[in-house]
C-alpha positions, 0 to 999 in steps of 0.5 A, a space after each residue: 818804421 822805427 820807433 821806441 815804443 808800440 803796442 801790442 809790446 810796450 806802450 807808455 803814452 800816446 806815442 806807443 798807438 801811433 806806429 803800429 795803428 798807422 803801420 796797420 792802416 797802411 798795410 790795408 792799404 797794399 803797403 809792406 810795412 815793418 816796425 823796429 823797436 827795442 823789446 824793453 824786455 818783452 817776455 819772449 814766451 808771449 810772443 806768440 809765432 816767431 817768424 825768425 831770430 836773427 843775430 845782430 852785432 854786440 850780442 843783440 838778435 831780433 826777433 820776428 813777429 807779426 801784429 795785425 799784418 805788420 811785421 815786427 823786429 823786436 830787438 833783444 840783448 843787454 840793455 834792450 832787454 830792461 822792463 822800463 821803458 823811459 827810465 833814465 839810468 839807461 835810457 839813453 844806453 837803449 837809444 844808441 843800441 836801437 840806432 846801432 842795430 837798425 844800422 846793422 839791420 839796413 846793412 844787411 848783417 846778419 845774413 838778413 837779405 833785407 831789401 832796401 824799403 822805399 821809406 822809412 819812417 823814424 818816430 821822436 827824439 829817440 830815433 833820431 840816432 838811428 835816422 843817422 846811422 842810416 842815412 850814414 849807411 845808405 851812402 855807405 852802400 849807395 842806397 837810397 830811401 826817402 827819410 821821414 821824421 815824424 815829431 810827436 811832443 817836442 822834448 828838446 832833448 840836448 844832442 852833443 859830439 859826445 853823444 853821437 860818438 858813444 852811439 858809434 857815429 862818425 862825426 867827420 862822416 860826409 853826406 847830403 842835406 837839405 835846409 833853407 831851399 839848399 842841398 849841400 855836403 856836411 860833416 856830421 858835426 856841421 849837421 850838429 853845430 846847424 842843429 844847435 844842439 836840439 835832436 828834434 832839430 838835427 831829425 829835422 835837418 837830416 830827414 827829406 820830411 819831417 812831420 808832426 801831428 796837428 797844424 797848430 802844433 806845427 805852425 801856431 802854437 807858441 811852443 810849438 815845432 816851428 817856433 821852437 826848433 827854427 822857421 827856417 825849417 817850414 819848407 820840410 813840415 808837413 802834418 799827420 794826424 793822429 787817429 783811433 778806430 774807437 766807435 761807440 759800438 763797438 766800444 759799447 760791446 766790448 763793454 758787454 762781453 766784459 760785464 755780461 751781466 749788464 745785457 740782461 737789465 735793461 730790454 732792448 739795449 742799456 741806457 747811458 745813465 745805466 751804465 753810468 750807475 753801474 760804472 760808478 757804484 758796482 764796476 769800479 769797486 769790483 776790477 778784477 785781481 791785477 788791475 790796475 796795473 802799474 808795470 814799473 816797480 818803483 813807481 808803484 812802491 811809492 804809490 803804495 806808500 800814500 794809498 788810503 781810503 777810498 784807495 786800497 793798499 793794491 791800487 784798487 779803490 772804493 765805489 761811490 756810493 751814489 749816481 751822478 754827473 760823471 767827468 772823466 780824464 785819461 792819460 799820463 801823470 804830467 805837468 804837460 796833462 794839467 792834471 794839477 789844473 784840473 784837481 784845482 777845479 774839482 772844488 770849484 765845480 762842485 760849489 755848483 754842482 754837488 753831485 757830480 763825479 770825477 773819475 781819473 784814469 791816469 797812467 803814472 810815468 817818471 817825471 810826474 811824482 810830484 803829482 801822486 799825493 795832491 791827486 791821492 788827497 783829492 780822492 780823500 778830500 771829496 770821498 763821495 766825488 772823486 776817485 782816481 784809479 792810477 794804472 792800467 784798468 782794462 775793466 773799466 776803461 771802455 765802459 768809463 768812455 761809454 758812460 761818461 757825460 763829459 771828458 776833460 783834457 786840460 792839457 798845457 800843450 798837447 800836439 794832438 790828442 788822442 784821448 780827446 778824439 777816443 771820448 768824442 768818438 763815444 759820444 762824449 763831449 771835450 772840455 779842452 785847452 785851446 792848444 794844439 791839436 786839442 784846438 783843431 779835434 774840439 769844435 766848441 759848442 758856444 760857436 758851432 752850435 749841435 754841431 759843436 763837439 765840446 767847450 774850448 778854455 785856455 790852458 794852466 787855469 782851473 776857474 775857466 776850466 771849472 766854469 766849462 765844465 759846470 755848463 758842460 756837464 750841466 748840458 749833458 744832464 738836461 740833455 740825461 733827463 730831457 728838460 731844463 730845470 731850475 736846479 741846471 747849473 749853465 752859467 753861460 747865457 747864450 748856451 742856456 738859451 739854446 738849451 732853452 729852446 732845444 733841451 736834446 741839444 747834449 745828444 746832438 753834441 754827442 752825434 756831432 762828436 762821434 760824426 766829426 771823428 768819424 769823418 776825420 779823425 781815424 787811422 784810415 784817414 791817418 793813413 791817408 795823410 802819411 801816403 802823400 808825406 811818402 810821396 812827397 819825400 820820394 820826390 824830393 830823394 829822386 830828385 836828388 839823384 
C-alpha cells in the first residue's frame, strides 16, 4: 500500500485509519502486507525496532518497522522529513518525493531485493504519482502487479504536464491502459489529455480497479465519484467499506484504565448517566498536561489568539457545571463537516431542550480557519451548553463515546463515515446527512423501528438537524429515565407514539447500533471486501497478458 498518511505515525483524518487497520486485518488473514508512506518527520527515536535503513536515491532512506504485523517503509529525507502533513508550501514537494522513491523501492534500488508483490494498493490523489511511476516501472522491467486505486473523498486535485514532468515522469512514456471495455497503448500524455486534468480521474484510468468507500458515494451521490469523474469509468468501480474494531467493552475499559476512579462508585458496573456526569462535570475540566494536542504550530498560535473562557489560554476548557442530555460530534474542522450547520442549530435545539449538552471534539486542519471563531463564540454564547475542545483528547475521547446519548455528523458529504460507525458501535444512536456512506451505516429509526440506529436529515440545514436531534435526544432521555414525561421534547408524532407504547425503545436503538456495526461494519469485514477487489484486479492483469 501506498499512502500519505497512517497511524501509528501521521494520521489527520479518517484517511490515516484506513490503510494500516485494513493492512492488519489482511495480515490476519495470511496476507504479507507493506505500507509506504512518507515519515513528515516522525521522530526516529520513537520508532521503536528498526528492521533496516535503506538508502534511496536523492538523499532519501527508509526505514523499516513494523506495526500490528505490518511492515512499514518510512520514507525520510528533505522535504519528507517536514511535521505538516498537508501544508501547502511543500505539499506538493512531498507527493512527488513519495512517487519518485516508491518507484525507486519497485526497481529494487538500493540493494533492496525486494520482490514484486501480487497488489499493490495505492490510496487518494496523493499517490496517484507514485501509481504511475510504478506502472512505468513495471513495464520497464517486465513486471506485473495488479494496480488498485483506492478513493476516499473526492478532491479534484488539477494533474498538468508540468506536474508530472517535476515528478520526474516521462510524458512521451508508453504503456497499457484500459477504458471504456478497451485496452490500448497510450503515452503519458494522452493518459492526461483522457484524464482531463483531474488526478482522481488519471488514478482511475491508470489502475486495473479502482475503489472508494460506500456505493452511494460511488453510484448515488450528486458529487460523487461517478458523476464527478465520468460513467464511462463504472465498469472499473468497485467498493470497500471502511471499518472500526471499536466495541462498547472495550471501549468501556479502556475508560476504566484511564479514569480508575470511575470502577469503584457504582457496585457491579457504572451506569451511562454516571458516566455522563462524570464526563461533563469532572473529566472534562480535569485532561491531563499536553492535551488537547494541536501538532501544527500555526494553527494552534491562531487558536491561542481567540482562546477565552470557558477555554483556557492552553486549549483546555472549563467543566460544565451541571449533567444533561449530552450530543457529541468528532472530526476535521471543514466546511465538508458541517460543522457551521451544526453551531446553527445549537440554539434551536435548546429553545426545546434546556439542558442539553454540546460537546465538539474536532481536529483543527488547513482549510478550515474560518470556522475557529464562530465555534469558539459558541463556547462563550451558551457557557453552561457548549464546549468545544479543539485537538486531540486521548482522556476523554472514549469516554465522550461511552457516555454520550446522541453523536451528530452533519456532514455535506462524506464518502463513509468512520465517526458515525465508531459512535454506533458504542451505543450511540446517529443524527446523520443522507449522503454517502452516512446514507447506507444510518438506519433511521422513523423507518426501521428498534431496529433503527439514528435519524436521517438533509444535508446544509440546521432547522431539520435541530428538530432530529430534539426528538433524538429526547428518545435517549426517556429511554435514561425509564418513562415518558410530559416535559419529553419528541416532536415527531409517530416516534412519540412508539416511545409511547415502548419507553426502552432508546436501548433497543442502542443494541440495533452496536449490532449493525458488528455485523457489517469492522475491519474484518473490510477485509473481506478489499480480498475480492484483489482478485477481481489480478484477473484482469492476467488476463492482459
Amino acid at each position: 500500500m501506498v499512502t500519505f498518511e497512517a497511524k501509528p505515525f501521521a494520521k489527520v483524518g479518517g484517511l490515516g485509519e484506513v490503510p494500516p487497520n485494513l493492512a492488519a486485518s489482511l495480515v490476519k488473514r495470511g496476507v504479507e502486507a507493506v505500507i509506504i508512506m512518507p515519515s513528515h518527520g516522525f521522530p526516529k527515536e520513537m520508532l521503536g525496532e528498526v528492521e533496516g535503513v535503506i538508502g534511496l536515491r536523492g538523499g532519501v532512506e527508509a526505514l523499516v518497522t513494523s506495526w500490528r504485523g505490518v511492515k512499514f517503509f518510512l520514507l525520510y529525507g528533505g522535504v519528507l522529513n517536514e511535521r505538516g502533513v498537508y501544508d501547502p508550501a511543500y505539499m506538493f514537494d512531498k507527493v512527488a518525493s513519495l512517487a519518485k522513491a516508491v518507484r525507486s523501492i519497485v526497481m529494487g534500488e538500493g540493494e533492496m531485493g525486494v520482490e514484486i508483490p501480487d497488489v499493490i494498493h495505492f490510496h487518494d490523489w496523493h499517490s496517484v504519482y507514485s501509481l504511475l511511476h510504478v506502472k512505468l516501472a513495471l513495464e520497464e522491467i517486465g513486471e506485473k502487479a495488479a494496480l488498485v486505486y483506492h478513493i476516499h473523498l473526492l478532491t479534484r486535485e488539477k494533474v498538468t504536464a508540468e506536474s508530472l514532468s517535476k515528478a520526474g515522469i516521462d510524458l512521451s512514456a508508453e504503456h497499457y491502459v484500459t477504458l471504456r471495455g478497451e485496452r490500448r497503448r497510450v503515452t503519458v500524455e494522452e493518459a492526461l489529455k483522457e484524464s482531463r486534468g483531474f488526478a482522481e480521474r488519471l488514478g482511475a484510468i491508470e489502475s486495473d480497479i479502482f475503489v472508494t468507500v460506500s456505493n452511494a458515494y460511488l453510484r448515488v451521490d450528486r458529487d460523487g465519484v461517478l458523476n464527478t469523474l465520468g460513467w464511462d469509468l463504472k465498469d472499473k468501480g468497485s467498493v470497500i467499506y471502511n471499518g472500526t474494531d471499536w466495541t462498547y467493552g472495550a471501549a468501556l475499559g479502556e475508560v476504566f484504565e484511564r479514569h480508575k476512579s470511575l470502577a469503584a462508585k457504582v457496585p457491579g458496573g457504572v451506569p451511562r448517566v454516571e458516566l455522563r456526569r462524570y464526563l461533563l462535570t469532572e473529566a472534562l475540566g480535569s485532561m491531563p498536561e499536553g492535551e488537547p494536542i494541536v501538532k501544527d504550530r500555526e494553527i494552534r498560535k491562531r487558536l491561542e489568539d481567540l482562546y477565552a473562557p470557558p477555554f483556557k489560554p492552553d486549549g483546555k476548557v472549563d467543566p460544565f457545571s451541571s449533567d444533561g442530555p449530552l450530543i457529541i460530534m468528532t472530526g476535521r474542522v471543514a466546511r465538508q463537516k458541517g460543522v457551521d450547520v451544526l453551531v446553527d442549530a445549537i440554539p434551536l435545539v435548546l429553545r426545546r431542550v434546556g439542558d442539553v449538552k454540546f460537546l465538539l471534539l474536532l481536529l483543527p486542519v488547513w482549510g478550515g480557519e474560518g470556522y475557529f471563531e464562530p465555534l469558539v463564540n459558541a463556547c462563550r454564547d451558551y457557557p453552561e451548553n457548549v464546549r468545544v475542545v479543539f485537538g486531540l483528547a486521548p482522556s476523554i475521547y472514549k469516554l465522550a463515546h461511552v457516555s454520550a446519548d446522541v453523536f451528530a455528523a452533519p456532514s455535506r458529504w462524506e464518502p463513509f463515515g468512520i465517526m458515525a460507525i465508531e459512535a454506533m458501535s458504542t451505543g450511540v444512536p446517529v443524527v446523520a446527512s443522507r449522503v454517502g456512506g452516512l446514507s447506507e451505516i444510518v438506519l433511521d429509526v422513523r423507518e426501521y423501528g428498534e431496529r433503527g440506529t439514528g435519524m436521517l436529515v438533509e444535508p446544509g440545514d440546521p432547522y431539520e438537524l435541530a428538530w432530529a436531534l430534539i426528538n433524538m435526544v429526547s428518545v435517549m432521555e426517556v429511554a435514561n429515565t425509564g418513562r415518558l414525561t410530559r416535559a419529553s421534547k419528541i416532536l415527531d408524532e409517530e416516534l412519540r407514539k412508539a416511545v409511547k407504547r415502548d419507553p426502552s425503545l432508546g436501548t433497543k436503538v442502542r443494541e440495533a447500533a452496536m449490532r449493525r456495526v458488528k455485523e457489517n461494519f469492522t475491519w474484518g469485514k473490510a477485509a473481506e471486501m478489499a480480498l475480492k477487489v484483489y482478485e477481481q484486479a489480478l484477473r484482469v492483469t492476467r488476463g492482459s497478458a
